[in-house]
Phi, psi and omega in degrees: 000339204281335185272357171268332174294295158011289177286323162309317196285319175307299184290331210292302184316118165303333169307301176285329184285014184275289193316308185289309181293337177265022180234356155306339221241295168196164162325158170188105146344155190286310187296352174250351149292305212274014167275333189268331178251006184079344160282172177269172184266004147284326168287357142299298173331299160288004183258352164285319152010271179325309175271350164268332183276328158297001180092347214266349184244152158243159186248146179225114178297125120259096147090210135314006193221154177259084147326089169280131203239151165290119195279108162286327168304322167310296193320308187302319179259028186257340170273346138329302202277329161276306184330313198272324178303326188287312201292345173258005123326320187254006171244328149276019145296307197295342210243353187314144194257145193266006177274156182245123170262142152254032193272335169288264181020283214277325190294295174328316183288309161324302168301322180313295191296299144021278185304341190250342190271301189313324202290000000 
């Protein structure tokens, strides 16, 4: 669970997923995110940061200058890997059941009561 919040967390920044979708595409440098995007190149930096260190970007030296890439086999398989979270979400809504249990409730409530008499 803690690596699907993880990735949620990852995608939730509007920086980064601006930065994952133009790196969906083709390679790019810090100076042509931070031309697409209007930042400066420490907050690019850190949202690259972020996302090299989730595994989801790699970085490639040439020369002076640093390329950065989308790990697609990574992308692919942590979205894979949230697909089967949506999809048995969304089949246990089809299948959800309508009865309501009170057996916590009531023990809790009990305990509750329980405690104030001791009191």
């Amino acid at each position: 669970m803690k690596e699907v919040l993880n990735f949620l967390k990852i995608l939730a920044d509007e920086t980064r997923l601006k930065i994952i979708m133009m790196l969906s595409r083709r390679d790019l440098c810090v100076c042509e995110i931070m031309d697409n995007l209007g930042m400066s190149q420490p907050a690019v930096s850190h949202h690259l940061r972020i996302l090299k260190k989730s595994g989801l970007v790699r970085d490639d030296k040439d020369g002076r200058w640093v390329f950065y890439s989308l790990d697609k086999k990574v992308f692919t398989e942590r979205l894979a890997y949230h697909n089967d979270l949506f999809d048995q979400l969304r089949d246990n809504l089809e299948n959800r059941q309508t009865h309501r249990e009170y057996g916590a409730c009531l023990r809790i409530e009990k305990e509750k009561h329980s405690c104030l008499k001791a009191k």
